[in-house]
C-alpha positions as CSV (number, residue, x, y, z in Angstrom):
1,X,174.1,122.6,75.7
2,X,171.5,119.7,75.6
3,X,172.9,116.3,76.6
4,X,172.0,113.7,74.2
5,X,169.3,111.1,74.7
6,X,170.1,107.7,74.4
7,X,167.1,105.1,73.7
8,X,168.2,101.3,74.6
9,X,167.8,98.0,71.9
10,X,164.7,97.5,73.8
11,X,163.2,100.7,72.9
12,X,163.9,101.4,69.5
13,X,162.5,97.5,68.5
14,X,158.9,98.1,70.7
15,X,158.6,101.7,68.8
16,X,159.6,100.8,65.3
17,X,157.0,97.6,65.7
18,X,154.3,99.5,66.7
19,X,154.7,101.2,63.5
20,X,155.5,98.4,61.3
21,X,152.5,96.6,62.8
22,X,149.9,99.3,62.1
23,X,149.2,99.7,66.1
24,X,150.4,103.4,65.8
25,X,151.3,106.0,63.0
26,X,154.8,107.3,62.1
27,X,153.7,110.6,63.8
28,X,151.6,108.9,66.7
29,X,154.9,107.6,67.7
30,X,157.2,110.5,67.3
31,X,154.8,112.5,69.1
32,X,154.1,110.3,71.9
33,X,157.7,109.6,72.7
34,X,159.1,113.0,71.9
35,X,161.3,111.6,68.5
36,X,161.8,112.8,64.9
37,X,160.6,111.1,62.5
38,X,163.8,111.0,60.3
39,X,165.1,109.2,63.7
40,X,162.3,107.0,63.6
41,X,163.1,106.1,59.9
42,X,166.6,105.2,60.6
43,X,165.2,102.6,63.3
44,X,163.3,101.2,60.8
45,X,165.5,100.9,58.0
46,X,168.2,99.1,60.7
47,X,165.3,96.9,61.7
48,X,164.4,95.5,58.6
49,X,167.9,95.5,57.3
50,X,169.0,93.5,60.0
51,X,165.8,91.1,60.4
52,X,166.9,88.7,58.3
53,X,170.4,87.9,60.0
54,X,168.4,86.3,62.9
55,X,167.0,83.4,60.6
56,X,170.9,83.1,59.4
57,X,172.7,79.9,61.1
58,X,175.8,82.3,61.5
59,X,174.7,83.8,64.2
60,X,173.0,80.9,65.9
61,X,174.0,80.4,69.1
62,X,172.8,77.1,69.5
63,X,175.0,75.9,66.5
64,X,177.9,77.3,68.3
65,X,177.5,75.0,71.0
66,X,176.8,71.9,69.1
67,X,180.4,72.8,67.8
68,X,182.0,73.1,70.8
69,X,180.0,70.2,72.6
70,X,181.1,68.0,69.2
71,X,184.4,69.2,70.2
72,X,184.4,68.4,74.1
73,X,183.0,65.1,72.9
74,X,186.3,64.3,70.2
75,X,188.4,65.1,73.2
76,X,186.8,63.2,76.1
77,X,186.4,60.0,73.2
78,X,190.4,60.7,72.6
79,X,190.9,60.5,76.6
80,X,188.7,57.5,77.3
81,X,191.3,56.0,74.7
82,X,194.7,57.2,75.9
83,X,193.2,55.9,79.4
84,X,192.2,52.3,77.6
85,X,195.8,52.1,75.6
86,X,197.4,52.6,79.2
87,X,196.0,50.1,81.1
88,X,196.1,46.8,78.4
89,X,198.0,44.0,79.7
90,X,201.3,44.8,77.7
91,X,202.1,41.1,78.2
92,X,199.4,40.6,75.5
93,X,200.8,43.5,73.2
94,X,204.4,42.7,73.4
95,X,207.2,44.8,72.0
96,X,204.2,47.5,71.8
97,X,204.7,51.1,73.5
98,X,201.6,53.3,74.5
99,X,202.4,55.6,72.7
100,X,202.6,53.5,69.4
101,X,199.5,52.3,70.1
102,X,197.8,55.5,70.1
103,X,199.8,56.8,67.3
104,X,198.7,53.5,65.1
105,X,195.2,54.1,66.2
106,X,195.4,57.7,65.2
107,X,196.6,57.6,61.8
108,X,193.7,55.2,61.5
109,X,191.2,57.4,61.8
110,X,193.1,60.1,59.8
């Protein structure tokens, strides 16, 4: 029995762009790399349905981290605070616990 070939992202986007740019026909490609042409079809049909999803934000990488910079950012702002709270001179805040501080401070911002 013939063991399947199996053609890499690589692949399939340089072959389905030679067609789609007019460098090569449907059939110069199938014949040149030894592929039917409904396979070559189905490449195409992925390609172009999936070619907009790489202009989407969704899938942006660089928006992912932005978010989780953002988010290391909140937490190292939160610490620098906590850190702050704990070293004030609690003979100038008296009656005043850290942590009631911190809590007053959060509801604050909430």
């Amino acid at each position: 029995m013939a063991k399947r070939r199996k053609f890499s992202p690589e692949f399939k986007v340089q072959v389905v762009l030679e067609v789609l740019s007019g460098a090569k026909s449907g059939a110069e490609v199938c014949r040149e790399y030894g592929i039917r042409s409904q396979l070559l079809s189905k490449w195409k049909t992925q390609f172009l349905d999936n070619a907009a999803a790489l202009f989407e934000g969704i899938h942006d990488p660089h928006n992912e981290d932005k978010a989780r910079i953002a988010e290391l950012e909140r937490l190292a702002g939160r610490q620098a605070l906590e850190i702050e709270i704990l070293h004030l001179p609690w003979r100038a805040v008296p009656g005043k616990k850290a942590s009631n501080i911190l809590r007053a401070h959060q509801s604050k911002r909430e």
